[in-house]
C-alpha positions as CSV (number, residue, x, y, z in Angstrom):
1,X,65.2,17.9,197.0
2,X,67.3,15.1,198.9
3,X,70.5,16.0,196.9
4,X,70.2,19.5,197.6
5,X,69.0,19.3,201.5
6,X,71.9,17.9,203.9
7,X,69.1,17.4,206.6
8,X,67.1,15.5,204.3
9,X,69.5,13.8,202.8
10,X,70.4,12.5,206.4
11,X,67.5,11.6,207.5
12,X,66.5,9.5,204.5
13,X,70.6,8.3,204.8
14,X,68.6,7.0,208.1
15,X,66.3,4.8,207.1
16,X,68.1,2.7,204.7
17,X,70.0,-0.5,204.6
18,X,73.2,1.4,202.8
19,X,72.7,4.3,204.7
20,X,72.7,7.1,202.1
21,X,69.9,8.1,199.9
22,X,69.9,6.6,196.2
23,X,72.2,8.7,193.2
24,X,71.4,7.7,189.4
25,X,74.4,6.2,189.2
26,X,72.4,3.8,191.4
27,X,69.3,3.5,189.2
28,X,70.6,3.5,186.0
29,X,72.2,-0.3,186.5
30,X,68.6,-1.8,187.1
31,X,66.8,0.4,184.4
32,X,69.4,-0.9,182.1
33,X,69.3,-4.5,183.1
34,X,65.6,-4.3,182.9
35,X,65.6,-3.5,179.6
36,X,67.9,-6.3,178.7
37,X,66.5,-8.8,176.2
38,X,67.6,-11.4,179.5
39,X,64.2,-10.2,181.4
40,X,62.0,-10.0,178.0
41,X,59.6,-12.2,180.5
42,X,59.4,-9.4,183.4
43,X,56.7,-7.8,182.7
44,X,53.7,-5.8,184.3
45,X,55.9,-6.1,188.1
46,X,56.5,-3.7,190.7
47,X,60.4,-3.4,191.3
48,X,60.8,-0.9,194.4
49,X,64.0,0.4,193.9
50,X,65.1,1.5,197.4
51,X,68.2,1.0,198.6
52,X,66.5,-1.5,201.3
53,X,64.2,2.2,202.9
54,X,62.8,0.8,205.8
55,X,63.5,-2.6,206.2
């Protein structure tokens, strides 16, 4: 819905720390490094992905 919707995608551009709503491209990096055998002892955490929204 952001993608598609310039006005959304604005307004959510708005309210974060880079300024433009989150891509996969952006996601994909921490998924991945999540699953690396590096953070075998994160487990059962909330990571809030954001992009900084509303700090």
């Amino acid at each position: 819905m952001v993608r598609d919707n310039p006005e959304m995608n604005r307004r959510i551009g708005e309210m974060t720390a880079l300024g433009r709503p989150g891509v996969p491209d952006d996601i994909g990096p921490m998924i991945a490094s999540l699953l690396s055998e590096d953070n075998r002892w994160i487990n059962a955490q909330r990571i809030k992905v954001s992009g900084g929204l509303a700090i």
